[in-house]
C-alpha positions as CSV (number, residue, x, y, z in Angstrom):
1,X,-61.5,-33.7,-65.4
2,X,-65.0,-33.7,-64.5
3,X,-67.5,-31.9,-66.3
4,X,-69.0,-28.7,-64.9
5,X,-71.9,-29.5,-62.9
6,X,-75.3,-27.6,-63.9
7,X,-77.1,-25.5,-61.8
8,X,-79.1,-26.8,-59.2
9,X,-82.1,-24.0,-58.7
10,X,-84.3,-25.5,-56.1
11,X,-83.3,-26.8,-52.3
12,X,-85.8,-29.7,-52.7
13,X,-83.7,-31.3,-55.6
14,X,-80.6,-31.1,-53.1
15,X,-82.8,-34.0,-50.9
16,X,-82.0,-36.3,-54.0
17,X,-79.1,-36.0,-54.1
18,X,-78.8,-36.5,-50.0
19,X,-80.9,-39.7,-50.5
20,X,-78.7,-41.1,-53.6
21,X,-75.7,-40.5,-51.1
22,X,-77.4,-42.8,-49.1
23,X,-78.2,-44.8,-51.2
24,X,-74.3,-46.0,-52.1
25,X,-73.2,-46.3,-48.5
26,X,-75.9,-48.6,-47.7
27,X,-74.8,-50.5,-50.8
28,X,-71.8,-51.3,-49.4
29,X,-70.4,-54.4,-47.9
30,X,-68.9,-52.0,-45.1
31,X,-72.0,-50.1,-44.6
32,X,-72.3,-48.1,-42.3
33,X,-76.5,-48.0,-42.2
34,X,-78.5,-49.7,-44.1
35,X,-81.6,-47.1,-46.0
36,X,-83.6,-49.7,-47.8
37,X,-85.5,-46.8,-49.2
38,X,-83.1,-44.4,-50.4
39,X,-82.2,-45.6,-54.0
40,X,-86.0,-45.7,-54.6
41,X,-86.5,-41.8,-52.9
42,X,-83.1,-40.6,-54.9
43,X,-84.9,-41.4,-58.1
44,X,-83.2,-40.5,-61.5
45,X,-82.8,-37.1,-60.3
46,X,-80.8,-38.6,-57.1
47,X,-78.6,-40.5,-59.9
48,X,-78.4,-37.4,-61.9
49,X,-77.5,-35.1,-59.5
50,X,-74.8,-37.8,-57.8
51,X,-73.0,-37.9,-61.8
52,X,-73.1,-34.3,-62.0
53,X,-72.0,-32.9,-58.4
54,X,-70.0,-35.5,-56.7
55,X,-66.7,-34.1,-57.5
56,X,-67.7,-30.8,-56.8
57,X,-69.4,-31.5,-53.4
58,X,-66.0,-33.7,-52.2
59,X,-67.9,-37.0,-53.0
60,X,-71.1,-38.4,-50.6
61,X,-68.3,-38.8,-47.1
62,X,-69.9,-35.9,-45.7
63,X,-73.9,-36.6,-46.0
64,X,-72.1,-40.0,-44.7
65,X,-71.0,-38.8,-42.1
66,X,-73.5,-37.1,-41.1
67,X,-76.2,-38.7,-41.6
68,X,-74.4,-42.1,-39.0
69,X,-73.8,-39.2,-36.3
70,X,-77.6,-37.9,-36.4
71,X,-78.6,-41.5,-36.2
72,X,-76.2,-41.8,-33.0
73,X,-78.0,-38.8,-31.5
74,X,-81.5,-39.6,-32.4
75,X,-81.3,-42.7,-30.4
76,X,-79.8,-41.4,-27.4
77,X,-82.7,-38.6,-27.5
78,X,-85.1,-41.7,-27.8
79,X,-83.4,-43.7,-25.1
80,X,-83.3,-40.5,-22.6
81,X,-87.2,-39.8,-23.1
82,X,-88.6,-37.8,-26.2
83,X,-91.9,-38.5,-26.3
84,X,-91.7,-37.0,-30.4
85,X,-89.3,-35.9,-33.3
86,X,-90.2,-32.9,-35.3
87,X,-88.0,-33.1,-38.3
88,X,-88.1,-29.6,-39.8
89,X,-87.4,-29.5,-43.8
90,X,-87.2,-33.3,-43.7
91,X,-86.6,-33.9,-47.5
92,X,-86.2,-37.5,-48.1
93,X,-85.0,-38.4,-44.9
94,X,-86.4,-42.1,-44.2
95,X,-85.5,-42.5,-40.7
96,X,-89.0,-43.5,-38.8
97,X,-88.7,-46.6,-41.5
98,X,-85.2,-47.8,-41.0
99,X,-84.3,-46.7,-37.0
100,X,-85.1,-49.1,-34.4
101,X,-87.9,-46.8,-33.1
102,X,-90.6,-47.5,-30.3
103,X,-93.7,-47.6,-31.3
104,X,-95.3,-45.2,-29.1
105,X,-92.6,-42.4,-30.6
106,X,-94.3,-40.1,-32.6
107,X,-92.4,-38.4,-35.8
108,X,-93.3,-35.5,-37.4
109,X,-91.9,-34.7,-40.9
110,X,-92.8,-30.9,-42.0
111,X,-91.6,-30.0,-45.6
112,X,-93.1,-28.1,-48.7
113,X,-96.4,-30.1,-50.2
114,X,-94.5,-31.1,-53.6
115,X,-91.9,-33.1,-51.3
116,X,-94.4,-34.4,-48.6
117,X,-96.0,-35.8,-52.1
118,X,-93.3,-36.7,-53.9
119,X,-92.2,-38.9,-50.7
120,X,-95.1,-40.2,-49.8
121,X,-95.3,-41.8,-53.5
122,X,-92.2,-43.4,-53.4
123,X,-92.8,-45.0,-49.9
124,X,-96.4,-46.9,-51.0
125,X,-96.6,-49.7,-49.2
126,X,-93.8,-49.1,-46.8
127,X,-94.6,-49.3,-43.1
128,X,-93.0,-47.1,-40.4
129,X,-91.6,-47.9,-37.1
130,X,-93.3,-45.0,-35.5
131,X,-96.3,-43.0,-35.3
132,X,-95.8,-40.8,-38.2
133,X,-97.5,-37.8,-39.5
134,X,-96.6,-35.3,-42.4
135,X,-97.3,-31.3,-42.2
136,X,-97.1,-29.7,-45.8
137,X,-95.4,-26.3,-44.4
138,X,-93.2,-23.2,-45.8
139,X,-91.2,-22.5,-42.5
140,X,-90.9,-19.0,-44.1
141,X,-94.7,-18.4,-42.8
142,X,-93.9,-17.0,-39.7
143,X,-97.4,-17.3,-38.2
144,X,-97.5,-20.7,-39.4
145,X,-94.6,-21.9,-38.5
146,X,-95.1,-20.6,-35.0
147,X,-98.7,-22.3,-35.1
148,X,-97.3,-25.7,-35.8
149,X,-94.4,-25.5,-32.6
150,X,-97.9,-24.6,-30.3
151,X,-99.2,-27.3,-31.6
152,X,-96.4,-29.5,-30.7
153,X,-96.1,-27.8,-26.6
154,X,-99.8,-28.7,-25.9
155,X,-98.9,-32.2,-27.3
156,X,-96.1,-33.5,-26.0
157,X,-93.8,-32.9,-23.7
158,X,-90.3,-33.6,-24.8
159,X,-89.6,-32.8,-28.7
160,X,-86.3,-33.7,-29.7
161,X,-85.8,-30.7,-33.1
162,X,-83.9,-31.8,-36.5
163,X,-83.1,-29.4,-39.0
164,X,-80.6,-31.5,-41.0
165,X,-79.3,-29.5,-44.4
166,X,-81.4,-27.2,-43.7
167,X,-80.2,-24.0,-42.1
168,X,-77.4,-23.4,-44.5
169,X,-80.3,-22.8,-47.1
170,X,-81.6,-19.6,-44.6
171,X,-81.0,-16.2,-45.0
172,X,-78.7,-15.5,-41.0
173,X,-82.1,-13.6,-39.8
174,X,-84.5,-16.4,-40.4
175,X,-81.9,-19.1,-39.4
176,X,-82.0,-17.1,-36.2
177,X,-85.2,-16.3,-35.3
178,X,-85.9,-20.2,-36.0
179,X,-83.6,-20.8,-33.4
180,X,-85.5,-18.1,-31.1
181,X,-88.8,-20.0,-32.0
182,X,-87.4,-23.6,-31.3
183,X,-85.7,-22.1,-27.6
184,X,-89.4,-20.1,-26.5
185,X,-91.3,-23.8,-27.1
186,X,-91.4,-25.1,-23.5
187,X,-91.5,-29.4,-24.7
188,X,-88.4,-28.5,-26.8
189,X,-85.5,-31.5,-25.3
190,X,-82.8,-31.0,-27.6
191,X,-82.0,-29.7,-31.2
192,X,-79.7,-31.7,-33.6
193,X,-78.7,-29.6,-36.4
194,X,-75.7,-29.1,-39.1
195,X,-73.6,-25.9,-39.5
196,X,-70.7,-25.7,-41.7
197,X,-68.4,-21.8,-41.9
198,X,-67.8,-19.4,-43.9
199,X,-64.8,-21.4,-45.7
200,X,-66.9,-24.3,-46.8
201,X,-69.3,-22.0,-48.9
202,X,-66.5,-21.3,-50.3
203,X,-65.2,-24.1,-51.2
204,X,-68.4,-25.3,-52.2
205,X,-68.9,-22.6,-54.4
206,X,-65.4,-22.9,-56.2
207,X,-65.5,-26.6,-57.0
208,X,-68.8,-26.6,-58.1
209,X,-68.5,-23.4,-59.8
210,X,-71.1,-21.5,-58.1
211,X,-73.9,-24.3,-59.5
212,X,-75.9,-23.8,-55.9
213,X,-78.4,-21.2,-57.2
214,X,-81.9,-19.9,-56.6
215,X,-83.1,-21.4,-53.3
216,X,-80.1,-23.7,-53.4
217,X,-78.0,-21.2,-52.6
218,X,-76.1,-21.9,-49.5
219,X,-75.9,-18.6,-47.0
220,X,-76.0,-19.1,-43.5
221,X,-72.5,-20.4,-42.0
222,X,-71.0,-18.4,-38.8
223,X,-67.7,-18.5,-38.3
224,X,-68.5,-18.8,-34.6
225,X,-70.1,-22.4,-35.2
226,X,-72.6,-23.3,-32.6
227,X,-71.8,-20.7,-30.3
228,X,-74.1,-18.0,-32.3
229,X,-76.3,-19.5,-30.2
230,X,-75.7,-19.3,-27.2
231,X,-77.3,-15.4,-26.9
232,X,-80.4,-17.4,-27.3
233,X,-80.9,-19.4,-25.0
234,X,-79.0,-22.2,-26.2
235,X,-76.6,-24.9,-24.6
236,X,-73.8,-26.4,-26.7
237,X,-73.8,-30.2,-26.2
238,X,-71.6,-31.3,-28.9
239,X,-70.1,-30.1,-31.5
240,X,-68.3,-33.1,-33.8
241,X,-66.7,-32.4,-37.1
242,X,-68.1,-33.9,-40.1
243,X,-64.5,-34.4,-41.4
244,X,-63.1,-35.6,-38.9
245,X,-65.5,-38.3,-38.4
246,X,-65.1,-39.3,-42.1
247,X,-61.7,-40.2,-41.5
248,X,-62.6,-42.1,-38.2
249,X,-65.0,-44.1,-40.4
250,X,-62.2,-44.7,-43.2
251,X,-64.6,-42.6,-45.9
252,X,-61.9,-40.2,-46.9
253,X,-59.5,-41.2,-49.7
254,X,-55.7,-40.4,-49.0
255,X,-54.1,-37.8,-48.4
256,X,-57.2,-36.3,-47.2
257,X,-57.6,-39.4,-44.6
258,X,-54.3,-37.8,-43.0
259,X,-55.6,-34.0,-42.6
260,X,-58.7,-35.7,-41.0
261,X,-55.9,-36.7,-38.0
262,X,-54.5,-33.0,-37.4
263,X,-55.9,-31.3,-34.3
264,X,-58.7,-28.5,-35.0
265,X,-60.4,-26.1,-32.2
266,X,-63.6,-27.2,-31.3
267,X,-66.0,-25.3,-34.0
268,X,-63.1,-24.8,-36.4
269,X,-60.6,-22.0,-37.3
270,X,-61.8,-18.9,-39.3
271,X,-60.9,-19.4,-43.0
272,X,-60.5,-23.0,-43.0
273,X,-63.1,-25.4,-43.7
274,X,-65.0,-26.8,-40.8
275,X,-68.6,-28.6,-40.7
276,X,-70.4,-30.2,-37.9
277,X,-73.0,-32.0,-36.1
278,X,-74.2,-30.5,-33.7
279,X,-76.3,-31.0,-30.7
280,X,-78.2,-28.0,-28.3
281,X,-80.1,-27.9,-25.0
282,X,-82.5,-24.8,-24.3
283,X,-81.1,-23.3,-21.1
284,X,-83.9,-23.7,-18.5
């Protein structure tokens, strides 16, 4: 049996653990991306946290998972014309390094200053692909948070939006009004973001015995998915299940590799767990 994991207090120590994920899959002869600098950005507290939570989290298939489809839809937002990337809550995300990226591109990472230092530390010497600038931000700061996104309208003109393990962190009336924010900015192209329900909290917070605390708590997860949305101005592109994509990669151990095969509705069923990628259009 594994032993109890501790608790994690702070949502910046949860990018660690996202970048040791990474870390593994690129190490494999299967690999499905390669992150060159993840190890290095996971640090001991990436190793740490991978020993003490993997069994409680399911194991790293769904930061996997996730993190090949975002790839997927970052380059078809590149290939159809952003002109930037705003990355909200970035962590240790190390995409402008390791994505074939033009060079004109510009990628903007905003995340608190302890993280924008921590990362920029690890990645001495490292050269991105991109134009790339940092903005040390609390997106709780309304005014600005809402300074930063005018910012980005008088600059360019289409911004593709990532908030990736982010908005399960928000409290439902700041996950919303950040969607309100992202919809009212006129450059906004499309927003790629994660959402999983109501059941996966739970789940999370049985395996792992409720070791998410402080501002690691997850909270926002509607059962509704992606359409909770839609009141704001939002268009549903996609809407693909993290699971299910596990098991179409061959990252799932059996038997869970066979539930990965049983038909689900579109954003998942009310008390059983669903999580997705998913990928919105302002409606013009």
């Amino acid at each position: 049996m594994s032993p109890s994991p501790q608790n994690v207090e702070r949502v910046q120590d949860t990018a660690h653990w996202v970048a040791m994920c990474r870390a593994l899959e690129s190490e494999r002869k299967d690999a499905l991306f390669h992150d060159p600098q993840a190890r290095k950005l996971a640090g001991p507290l990436g190793e740490d946290l991978q020993r003490r939570l993997s069994g409680a989290m399911g194991g790293s298939w769904p930061i996997v998972a996730r993190t090949w489809l975002i790839d997927a839809l970052v380059r078809d937002a590149v290939r159809d014309g952003a002109d930037a990337v705003l990355n909200l809550a970035a962590g240790l995300d190390s995409r402008p390094y390791r994505l074939e990226l033009p060079a004109t591109l510009t990628w903007i990472e905003v995340d608190h200053a302890d993280m924008i230092a921590a990362k920029e530390a690890a990645l001495v010497g490292e050269q991105p692909r991109c134009k790339l600038e940092r903005v040390a931000l609390d997106l709780a700061d309304l005014e600005a948070r809402r300074a930063l996104f005018a910012r980005m309208g008088e600059r360019f003109r289409r911004v593709l939006v990532i908030t990736e393990g982010l908005l399960v962190y928000l409290p439902p009336e700041m996950a919303l009004g950040l969607a309100r924010d992202l919809v009212a900015l006129p450059s906004t192209f499309r927003w790629i973001t994660d959402l999983p329900n109501a059941a996966v909290l739970h789940l999370v917070a049985k395996r792992s015995k409720n070791a998410l605390q402080g501002t690691a708590t997850m909270q926002f997860a509607p059962d509704e998915g992606p359409k909770v949305f839609e009141p704001l101005g939002w268009n549903i592109v996609s809407a693909v299940s993290v699971f299910r994509t596990a098991g179409k990669l061959k990252r799932l151990r059996f038997p869970m590799s066979l539930f990965a095969k049983l038909p689900e509705q579109p954003y998942g069923t009310p008390g059983r767990p669903w999580s997705g990628v998913c990928l919105l259009e302002p409606r013009r």
